[in-house]
N, C-alpha and C positions, 0 to 999 in steps of 0.2 A: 106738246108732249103730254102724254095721259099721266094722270097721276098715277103712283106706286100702290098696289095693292095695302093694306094694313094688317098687321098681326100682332093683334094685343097678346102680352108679354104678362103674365102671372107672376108676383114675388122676384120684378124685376130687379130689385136689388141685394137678391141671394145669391147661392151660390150656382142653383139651376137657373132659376130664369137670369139672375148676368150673366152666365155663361153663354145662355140662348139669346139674350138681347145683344149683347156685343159681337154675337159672330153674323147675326142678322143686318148689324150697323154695318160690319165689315163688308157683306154679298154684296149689299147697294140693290138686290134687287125687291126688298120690299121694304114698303117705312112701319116705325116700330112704336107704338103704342107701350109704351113700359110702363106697369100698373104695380104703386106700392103705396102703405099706408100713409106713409111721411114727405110726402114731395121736397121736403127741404134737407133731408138728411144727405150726407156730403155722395153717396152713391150715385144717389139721384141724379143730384147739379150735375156728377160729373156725364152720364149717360143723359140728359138735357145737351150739355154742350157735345155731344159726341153725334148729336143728331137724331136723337130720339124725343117722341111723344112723351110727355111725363105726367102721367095724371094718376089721382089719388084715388082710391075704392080701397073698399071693408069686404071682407069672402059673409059677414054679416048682414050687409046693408045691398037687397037686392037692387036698389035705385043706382046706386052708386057703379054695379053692377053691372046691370044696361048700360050707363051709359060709357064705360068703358070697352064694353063690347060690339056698340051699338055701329053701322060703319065697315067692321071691322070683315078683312076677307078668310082670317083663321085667328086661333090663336094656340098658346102655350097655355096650361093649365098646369101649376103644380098647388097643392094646398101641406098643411105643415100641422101633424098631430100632435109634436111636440112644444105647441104653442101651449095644448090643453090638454092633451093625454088621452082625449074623447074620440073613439073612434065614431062614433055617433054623430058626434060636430062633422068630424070631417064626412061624414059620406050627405048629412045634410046640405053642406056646403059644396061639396062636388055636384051633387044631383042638381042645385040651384043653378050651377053656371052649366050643368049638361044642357038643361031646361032653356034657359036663355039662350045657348048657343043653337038651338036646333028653330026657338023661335024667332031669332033675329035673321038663322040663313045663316050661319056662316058655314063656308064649304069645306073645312078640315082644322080637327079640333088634336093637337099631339100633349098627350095625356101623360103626368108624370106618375106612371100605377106601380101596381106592384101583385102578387099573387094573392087570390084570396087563400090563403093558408087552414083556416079552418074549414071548409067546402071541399078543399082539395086530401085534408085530413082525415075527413068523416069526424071532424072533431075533434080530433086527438090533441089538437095544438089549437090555441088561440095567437095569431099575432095581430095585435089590434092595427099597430101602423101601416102591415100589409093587407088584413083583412078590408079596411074600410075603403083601400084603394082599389081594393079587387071588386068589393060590391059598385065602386063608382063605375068602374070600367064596365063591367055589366050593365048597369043602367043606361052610358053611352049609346050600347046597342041596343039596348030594349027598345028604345026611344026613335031606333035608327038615324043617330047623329055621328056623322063620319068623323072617326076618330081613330088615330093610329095609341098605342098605349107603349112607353119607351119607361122599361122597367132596367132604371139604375138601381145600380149595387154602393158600398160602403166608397166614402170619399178619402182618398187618400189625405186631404187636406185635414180631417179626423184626428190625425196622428198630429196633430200642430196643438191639438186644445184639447177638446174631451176623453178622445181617447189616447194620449200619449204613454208611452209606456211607464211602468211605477217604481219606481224606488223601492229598495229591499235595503234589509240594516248592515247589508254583506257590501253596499254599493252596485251592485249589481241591478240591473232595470228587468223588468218582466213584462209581456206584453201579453194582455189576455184575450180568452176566446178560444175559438175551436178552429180549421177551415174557413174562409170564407171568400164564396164566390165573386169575384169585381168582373167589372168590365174593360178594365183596361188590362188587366193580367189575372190570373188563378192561381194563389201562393195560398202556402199554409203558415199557420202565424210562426212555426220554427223558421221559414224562410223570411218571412218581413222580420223576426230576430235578425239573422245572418247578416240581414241587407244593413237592416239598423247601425246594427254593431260597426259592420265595416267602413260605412257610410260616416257615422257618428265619432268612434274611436273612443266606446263607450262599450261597455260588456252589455249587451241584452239577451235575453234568456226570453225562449214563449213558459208559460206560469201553467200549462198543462191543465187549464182551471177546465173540470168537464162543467156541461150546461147542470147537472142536479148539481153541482157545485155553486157556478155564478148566481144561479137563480134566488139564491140566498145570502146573496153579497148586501149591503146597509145600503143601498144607495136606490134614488125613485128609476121603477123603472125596468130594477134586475130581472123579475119575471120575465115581463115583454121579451127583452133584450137572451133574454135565455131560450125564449123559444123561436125566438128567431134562429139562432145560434142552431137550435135541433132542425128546424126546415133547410136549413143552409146544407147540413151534413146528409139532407136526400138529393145535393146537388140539380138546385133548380139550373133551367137554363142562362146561363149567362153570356151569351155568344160572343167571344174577345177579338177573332177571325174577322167578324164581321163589323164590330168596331170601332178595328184600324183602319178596315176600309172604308167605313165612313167617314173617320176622321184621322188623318194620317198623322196629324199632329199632336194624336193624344199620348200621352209619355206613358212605359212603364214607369215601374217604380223605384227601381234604382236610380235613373236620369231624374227622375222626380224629386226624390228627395237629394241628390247631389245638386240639385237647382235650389232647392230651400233648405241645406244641410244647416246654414246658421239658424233660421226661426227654430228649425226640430231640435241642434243642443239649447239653446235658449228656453225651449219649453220644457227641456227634463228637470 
């Protein structure tokens, strides 16, 4: 029997590459090279025991690098800005593994990018987290290294930790932000209130907060997060149609959060 193709697995034990390692684990038809910094941390073990490859690399350390890709017949690639805030880092760090994957041969790279926002601007807007994804994804090409680019939107699972909605001195919760485009649905933040609320049994209000507004909220960050906020309201593509077809099991958001209703009152 020939052995299973391999597809090294990027930030395997996130919320993108577990997602993309576990449903890989699940096809059976390739084996999965799952790369993260900590081989021992409890994600890991468990995607070890679930039949994956568990090896350790740095998006730092090009050695470590090769040899995680070294082998390998594709892979997932996501990198993470808000490790360090550098969009700099990250497009270094992406152009490194473009570089490796076109020298080592591997036949299809799926790219976790995003738009480059200020190119597409003429400037007007910097979003660094999307800017630096977008110059990766160009590079890909430049290089001519076959790579598909799979631009995710905000994760519902957000509303569990960072971004949960806030407390007002009325008891009332407010949920901020303007529109924003996802891929498993396209709601505007009055309706993820609505959903909230009902869901919850908890009053939520959207906080109307516009982007010149948030962009001057205390916290690291706000800018980015505001100008993203402005790119978001020229309705980039975010294809929802296409998906569910790809993934028939991916839930709106009502089913979603009625599946995690306890973590979401837990976290207000």
């Amino acid at each position: 029997m020939a052995a299973r193709k391999i597809i090294t697995v990027f930030g395997a034990t996130g919320a993108q590459g577990g997602s993309v390692a576990s449903a890989l684990l699940k096809d059976h038809n390739f084996a999965v090279r799952a790369v993260t910094r900590d081989t021992s941390k409890p994600a890991a073990v468990k995607l070890k025991e679930a039949g994956a490859e568990v090896v350790s690399a740095d998006l730092e350390n090009e050695k470590s690098l090769e040899a995680a890709l070294s082998g390998a017949y594709g892979a997932f690639v996501v990198t993470n800005f808000w490790d360090h805030f550098s969009k700099e880092k990250e497009v270094k760090q992406g152009k490194a593994i473009a570089d490796l994957c076109k020298r080592l041969g591997l036949q299809h790279v799926v790219y976790s990018g995003l738009e480059n926002v200020n190119k597409l601007t003429g400037g007007k807007l910097d979003v660094l987290h999307f800017d630096g994804k977008g110059e990766v994804e160009e590079y890909f090409r430049t290089i001519s290294c076959s790579m598909t680019s799979v631009r995710l939107a905000f994760y519902f699972e957000n509303f569990l930790s960072d971004c949960k909605p806030q407390k007002s001195k009325d008891g009332t919760y407010y949920d901020l932000g303007k529109d924003i485009g996802l891929s498993a649905e396209k709601l505007t933040v009055a309706q993820y209130a609505q959903i909230m609320s009902k869901v919850s049994g908890k009053t939520i209000k959207d906080a109307k907060i516009p982007p010149e507004v948030y962009e001057k909220l205390p916290f690291p960050g706000a800018q980015e997060m505001a100008n993203m906020f402005k790119f978001y309201l020229m309705n980039p593509d975010r294809n929802v149609a296409l998906t569910h077809k790809l993934n028939p099991d991916t839930k709106r958001f009502q089913p979603w959060l009625e599946e995690k209703k306890e973590a979401f009152n837990k976290a207000l």
